[in-house]
C-alpha positions as CSV (number, residue, x, y, z in Angstrom):
1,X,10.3,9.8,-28.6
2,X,6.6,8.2,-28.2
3,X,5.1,11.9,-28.2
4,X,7.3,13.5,-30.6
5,X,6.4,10.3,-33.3
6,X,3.1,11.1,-32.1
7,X,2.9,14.8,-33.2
8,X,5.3,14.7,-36.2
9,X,2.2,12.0,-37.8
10,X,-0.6,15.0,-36.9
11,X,-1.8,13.2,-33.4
12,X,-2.6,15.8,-30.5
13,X,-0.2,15.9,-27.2
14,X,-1.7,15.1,-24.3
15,X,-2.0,18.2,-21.8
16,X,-1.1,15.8,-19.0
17,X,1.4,12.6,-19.1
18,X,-0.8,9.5,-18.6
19,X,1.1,7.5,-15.7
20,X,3.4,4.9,-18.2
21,X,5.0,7.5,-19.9
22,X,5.8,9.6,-16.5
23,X,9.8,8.0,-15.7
24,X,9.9,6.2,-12.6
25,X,12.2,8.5,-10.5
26,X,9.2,11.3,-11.4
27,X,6.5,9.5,-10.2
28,X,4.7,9.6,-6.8
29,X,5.5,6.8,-4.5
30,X,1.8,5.5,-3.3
31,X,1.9,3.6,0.0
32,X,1.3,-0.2,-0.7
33,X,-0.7,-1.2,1.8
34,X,-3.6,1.5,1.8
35,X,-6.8,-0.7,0.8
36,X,-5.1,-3.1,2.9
37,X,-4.8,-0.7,6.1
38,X,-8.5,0.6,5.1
39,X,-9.7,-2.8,5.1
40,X,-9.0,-3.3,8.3
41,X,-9.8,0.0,9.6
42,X,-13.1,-0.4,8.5
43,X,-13.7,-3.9,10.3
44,X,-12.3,-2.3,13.7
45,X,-14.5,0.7,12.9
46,X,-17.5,-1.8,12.7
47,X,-16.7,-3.5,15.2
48,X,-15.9,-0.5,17.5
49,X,-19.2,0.7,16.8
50,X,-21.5,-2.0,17.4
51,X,-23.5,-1.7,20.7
52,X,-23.1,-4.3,23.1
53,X,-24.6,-7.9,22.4
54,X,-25.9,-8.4,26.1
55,X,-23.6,-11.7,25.9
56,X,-20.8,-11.6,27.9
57,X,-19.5,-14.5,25.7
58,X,-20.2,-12.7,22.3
59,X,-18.9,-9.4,23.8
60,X,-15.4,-11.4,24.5
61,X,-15.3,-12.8,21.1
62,X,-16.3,-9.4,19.2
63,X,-13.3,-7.6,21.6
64,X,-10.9,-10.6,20.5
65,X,-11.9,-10.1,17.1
66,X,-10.6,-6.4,16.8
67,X,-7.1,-7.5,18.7
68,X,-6.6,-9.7,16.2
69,X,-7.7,-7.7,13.6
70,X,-5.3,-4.4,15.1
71,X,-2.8,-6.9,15.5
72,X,-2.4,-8.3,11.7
73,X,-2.5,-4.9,10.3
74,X,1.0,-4.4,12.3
75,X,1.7,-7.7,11.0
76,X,1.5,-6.3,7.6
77,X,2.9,-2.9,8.1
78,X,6.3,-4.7,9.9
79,X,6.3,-6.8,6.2
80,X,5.9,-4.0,4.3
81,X,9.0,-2.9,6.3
82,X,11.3,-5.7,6.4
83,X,10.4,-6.0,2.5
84,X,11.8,-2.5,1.8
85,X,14.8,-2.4,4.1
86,X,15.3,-6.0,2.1
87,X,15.2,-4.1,-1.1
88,X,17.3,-1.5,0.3
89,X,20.4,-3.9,1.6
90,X,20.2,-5.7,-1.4
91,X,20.8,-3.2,-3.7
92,X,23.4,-2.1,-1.9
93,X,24.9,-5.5,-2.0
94,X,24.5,-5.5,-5.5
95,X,26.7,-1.8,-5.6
96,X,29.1,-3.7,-3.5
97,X,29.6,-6.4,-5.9
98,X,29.8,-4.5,-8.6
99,X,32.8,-2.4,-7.0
């Protein structure tokens, strides 16, 4: 209705739907945690890369640093998870209820 108001009052159509007027069943799902998961890809990438320190002690640290770092990005992907099969039993709940 938006773009038919739009061109019966002279305006021009847009070639391309801008993102809000696209309905949400049409639009592309875009993973959640991407800057996240880049994030932390690019700290273990640093990491990964840097030369060893000559410190046994540093060395230690730097390798504990990029478990911990590997191991909260699982952290957050298992979220992301439980969060959507969450979503996905309650709705189905919520279709139970309404039976």
């Amino acid at each position: 209705m938006y773009l038919i108001e739009n061109h019966k009052h002279g305006r021009p159509i847009p070639s391309i739907l801008p993102p809000n007027l696209i309905p949400p069943s049409f639009r592309s799902v875009k993973e959640p945690t991407t800057s996240l998961a880049s994030a932390y890809t690019a700290t273990a990438s640093f990491y990964n890369g840097v030369v060893s320190s000559g410190s046994e002690e540093l060395d230690a640290l730097q390798r504990e640093v990029e478990k911990l770092i590997l191991e909260r990005r699982e952290a957050d992907q298992q979220i992301v998870q439980l969060e959507a099969d969450m979503t996905v039993k309650n709705s189905e709940i919520k279709n139970l209820k309404v039976c």
